[in-house]
Every structure is written in structure tokens, then in C-alpha cells.
C-alpha positions in Angstrom: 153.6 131.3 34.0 150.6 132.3 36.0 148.0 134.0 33.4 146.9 136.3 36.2 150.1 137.6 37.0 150.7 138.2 33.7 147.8 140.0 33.1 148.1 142.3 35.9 151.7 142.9 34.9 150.4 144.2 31.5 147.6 146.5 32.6 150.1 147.7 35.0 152.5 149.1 32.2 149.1 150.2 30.3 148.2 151.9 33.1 151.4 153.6 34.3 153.7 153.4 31.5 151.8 153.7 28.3 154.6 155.5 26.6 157.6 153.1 27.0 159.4 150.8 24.4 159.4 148.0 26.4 158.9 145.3 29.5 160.0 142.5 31.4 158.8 140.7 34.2 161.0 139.0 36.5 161.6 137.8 39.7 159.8 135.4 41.9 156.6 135.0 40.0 158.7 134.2 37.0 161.2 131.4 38.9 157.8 130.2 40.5 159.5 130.4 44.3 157.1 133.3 44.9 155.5 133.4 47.9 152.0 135.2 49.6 154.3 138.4 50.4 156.1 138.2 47.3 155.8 141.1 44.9 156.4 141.8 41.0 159.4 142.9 39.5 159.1 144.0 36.3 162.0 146.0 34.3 161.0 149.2 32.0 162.5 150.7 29.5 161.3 154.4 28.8 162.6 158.0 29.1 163.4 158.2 32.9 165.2 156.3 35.0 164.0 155.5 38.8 162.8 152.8 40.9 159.8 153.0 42.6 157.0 151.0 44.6 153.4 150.3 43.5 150.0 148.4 44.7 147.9 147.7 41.8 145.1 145.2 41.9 146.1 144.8 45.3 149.6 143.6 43.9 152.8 145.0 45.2 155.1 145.6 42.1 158.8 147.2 41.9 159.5 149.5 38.7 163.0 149.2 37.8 162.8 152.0 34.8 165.7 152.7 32.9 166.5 154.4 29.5 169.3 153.3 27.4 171.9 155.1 28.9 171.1 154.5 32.5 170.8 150.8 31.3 174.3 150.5 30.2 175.6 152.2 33.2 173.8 149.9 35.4 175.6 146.4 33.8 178.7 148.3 33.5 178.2 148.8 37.4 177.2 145.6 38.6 180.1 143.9 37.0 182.1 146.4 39.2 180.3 145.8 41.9 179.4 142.0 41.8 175.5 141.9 41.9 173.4 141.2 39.2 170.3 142.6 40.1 169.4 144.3 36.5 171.6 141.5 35.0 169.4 138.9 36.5 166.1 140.4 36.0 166.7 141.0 32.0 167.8 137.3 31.5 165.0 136.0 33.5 162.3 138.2 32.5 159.2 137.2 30.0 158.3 139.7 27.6 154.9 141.9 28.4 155.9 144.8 26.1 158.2 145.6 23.0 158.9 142.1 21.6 162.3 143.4 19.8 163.3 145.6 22.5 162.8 143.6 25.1 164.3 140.3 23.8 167.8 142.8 23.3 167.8 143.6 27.2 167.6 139.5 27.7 170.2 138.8 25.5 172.3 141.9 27.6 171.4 140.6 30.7 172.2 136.7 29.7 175.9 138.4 28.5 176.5 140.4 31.2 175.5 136.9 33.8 177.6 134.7 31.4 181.2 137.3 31.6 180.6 137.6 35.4 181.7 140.3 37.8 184.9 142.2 37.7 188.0 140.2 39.3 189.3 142.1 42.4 192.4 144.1 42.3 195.3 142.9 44.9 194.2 145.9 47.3 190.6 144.9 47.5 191.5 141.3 48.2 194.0 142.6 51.4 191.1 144.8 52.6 188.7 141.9 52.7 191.4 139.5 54.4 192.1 142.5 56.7 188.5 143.3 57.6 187.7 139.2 58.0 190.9 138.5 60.5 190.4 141.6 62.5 186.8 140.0 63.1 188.2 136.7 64.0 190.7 138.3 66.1 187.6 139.9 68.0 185.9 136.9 68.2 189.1 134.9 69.6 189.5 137.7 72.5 186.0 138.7 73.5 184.4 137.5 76.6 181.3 139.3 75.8 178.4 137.4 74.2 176.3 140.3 73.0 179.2 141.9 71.3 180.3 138.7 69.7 176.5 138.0 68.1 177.7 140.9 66.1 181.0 140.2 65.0 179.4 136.8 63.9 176.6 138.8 61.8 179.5 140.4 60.2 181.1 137.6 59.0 177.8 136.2 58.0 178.4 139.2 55.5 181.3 139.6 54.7 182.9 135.8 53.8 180.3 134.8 50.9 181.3 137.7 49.5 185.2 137.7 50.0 184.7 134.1 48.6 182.6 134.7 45.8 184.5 138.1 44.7 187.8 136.3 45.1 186.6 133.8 42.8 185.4 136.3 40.4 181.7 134.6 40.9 178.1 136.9 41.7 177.3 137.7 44.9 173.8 139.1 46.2 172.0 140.8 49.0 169.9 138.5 52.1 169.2 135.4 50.9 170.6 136.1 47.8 173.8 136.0 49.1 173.3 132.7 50.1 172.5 131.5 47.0 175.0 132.5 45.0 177.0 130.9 47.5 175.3 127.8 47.1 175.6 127.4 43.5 179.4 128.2 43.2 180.2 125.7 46.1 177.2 123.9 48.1 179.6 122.3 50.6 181.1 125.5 51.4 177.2 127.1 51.6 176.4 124.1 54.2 180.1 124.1 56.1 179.4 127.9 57.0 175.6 127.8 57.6 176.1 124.9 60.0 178.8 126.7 62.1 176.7 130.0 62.2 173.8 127.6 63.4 176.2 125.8 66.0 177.4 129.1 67.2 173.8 130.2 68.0 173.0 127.5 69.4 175.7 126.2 71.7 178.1 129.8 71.6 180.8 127.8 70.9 183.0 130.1 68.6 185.3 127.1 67.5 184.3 125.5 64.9 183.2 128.9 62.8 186.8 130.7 63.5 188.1 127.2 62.1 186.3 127.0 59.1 186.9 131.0 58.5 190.8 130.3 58.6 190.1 127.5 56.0 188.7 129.5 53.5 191.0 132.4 53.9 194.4 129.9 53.8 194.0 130.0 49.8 194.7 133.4 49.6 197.3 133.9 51.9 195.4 133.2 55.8 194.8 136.0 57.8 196.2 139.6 57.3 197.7 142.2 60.0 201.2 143.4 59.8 202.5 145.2 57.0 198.2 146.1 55.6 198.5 149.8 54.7 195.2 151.8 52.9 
């Protein structure tokens, strides 16, 4: 762990939260896949609860401040919800304040990453199916490439996480999503990556509405007739 991150981290609570019970940075700088732009993430645990942005010592750092109620209503959320930001952060994090304190929100968020998400309920799967086949059934009909550039972004979207939810696994935001694609099944990461590449490249819809039907024949293919909400 870099010493200087670490110590800016610390005069950062000093600084700005001097009051709360405890601290935990996470994120990039802690994984060591940070990068020039990257910033630090550090969760609080004090009175209030908010997120908000900060330089300090020319360092870009996200507050994720929380009190104990807010806390538990956050993991209670993202296991409804399927993303493990808070989760995440807590298990990953190394202790800057509040040895006891902190070490109980990595032990809650190394519990709440090992139960995983919510499963879906039967109408949540059918919306998914139903959202996913009326974009293939777009992309099968349209002769308009700018229109179908979107319809490809959407399902860029929307299958990781109709996968990963269906399969009661984490899903994330950006390239978060395609990590936690990745790690559940790395040949379906690559499968879809390389048709969202071959469609930019050649246009040739194909290959990605194949390989969207593939993944949505496990749970009963596409869905039209009879969907009600």
C-alpha cells in the first residue's frame, strides 16, 4: 500500500472529519489498478450521511459517509438492487481510523459480498427477456445505422445484467459491469465483447443477435406474446 496515499487519506479525515468513529480506504489505490486520473475512495462512518467530492493535496477523494442506520440500509439495498458498491468498498478497505469499528464494516461488507444479491422474482426476469427481445427485434428490422448504434448500446447494458441478476451474481456500473461479468463467466465476457467489436467494426448485426438468443434460450428464449406489466 502506497505510504503516501495512505498518509494523505489520514490527514484527509483529520482535516474534514475529526469527529467520526471510523475509516476505510478503498478502491483503486487499494487493488493497486489505480491510474493518473484515479481518485480516493474512502468510506466514513460518522453522524451524517452524504457523498461528496473533495481535492486535498491536490488529490481527488470521494466521501461515502454514512451512520449506522444509513449503513444498514445501504447493504440491505444493494442486495436488492445487485451492486455492491458500499459492499465492496468495506471488504476491500484498509483501516485509517477506528481499528474496532472499522474492522465490523469489513467483516459486513465481506458478508454481504459472500450472500450475494437478491434472486429475481419471475416478473423481473419476463421484463428483462421482454426489454432484451424487443431490442433484438429492432435490430433484426432496422435499416438505419445510427438508430441501430443505439439499440446495440442498450444491449451492451442490459444482457450482463439480465445474465448476472438471473444467475443471482453482482453486477456493476461502466467497466464494472464488465467485470463482474468476467469473473462469473470469462467466455461469456469475451463471446459478447467480441460481437459488440465485430458489430462496430464491420455492422454486421449477425453474430451479436446470435449470441443474444444463446444466452436468453436458458430461460425460456425471447419474450412477446402473452408479457403483461
Amino acid at each position: 500500500m502506497n505510504k503516501e496515499i495512505l498518509h494523505i487519506a489520514r490527514e484527509f479525515i483529520g482535516t474534514h472529519f475529526p469527529g467520526s468513529r471510523a475509516a476505510l480506504l478503498a478502491g483503486s489505490f487499494v487493488r493497486g489498478d489505480n491510474t493518473p486520473s484515479s481518485d480516493l475512495d474512502i468510506v466514513i462512518l460518522d453522524e451524517d450521511t452524504f457523498r461528496k467530492s473533495y481535492i486535498f493535496l491536490d488529490k481527488p477523494i470521494e466521501a461515502f459517509v454514512y451512520n449506522d442506520d444509513s449503513l444498514e440500509l445501504e447493504l440491505f439495498l444493494e442486495k436488492q438492487y445487485g451492486i455492491p458498491l458500499l459492499s465492496r468498498m468495506c471488504s476491500e478497505g484498509v483501516v485509517i481510523k477506528g481499528e474496532e469499528d472499522a474492522s465490523t464494516l469489513k467483516i459486513q461488507g465481506e458478508e454481504n459480498l459472500k450472500e450475494g444479491p437478491s434472486p429475481l422474482s419471475s416478473s423481473k426476469m419476463d421484463e428483462f427477456r421482454y426489454f432484451i427481445s424487443d431490442l433484438l427485434y429492432d435490430l433484426e428490422g432496422s435499416r438505419v445505422e445510427m438508430e441501430d448504434t443505439y439499440s446495440v448500446g442498450e444491449l451492451t447494458r442490459k444482457l450482463p445484467e439480465f445474465i448476472l441478476r438471473a444467475n443471482q451474481e453482482w453486477i456493476g456500473e461502466g467497466k464494472w459491469m464488465f467485470r463482474c461479468l468476467k469473473h462469473f463467466d470469462p467466455n461469456i465476457a469475451k463471446g459478447f465483447t467480441n460481437c459488440i467489436h465485430e458489430y462496430h467494426k464491420s455492422k454486421n448485426k449477425d453474430e451479436l443477435i446470435r449470441f443474444v438468443d444463446h444466452q436468453l434460450a436458458p430461460f425460456g428464449g425471447r419474450l412477446f406474446k402473452g408479457y403483461k406489466k
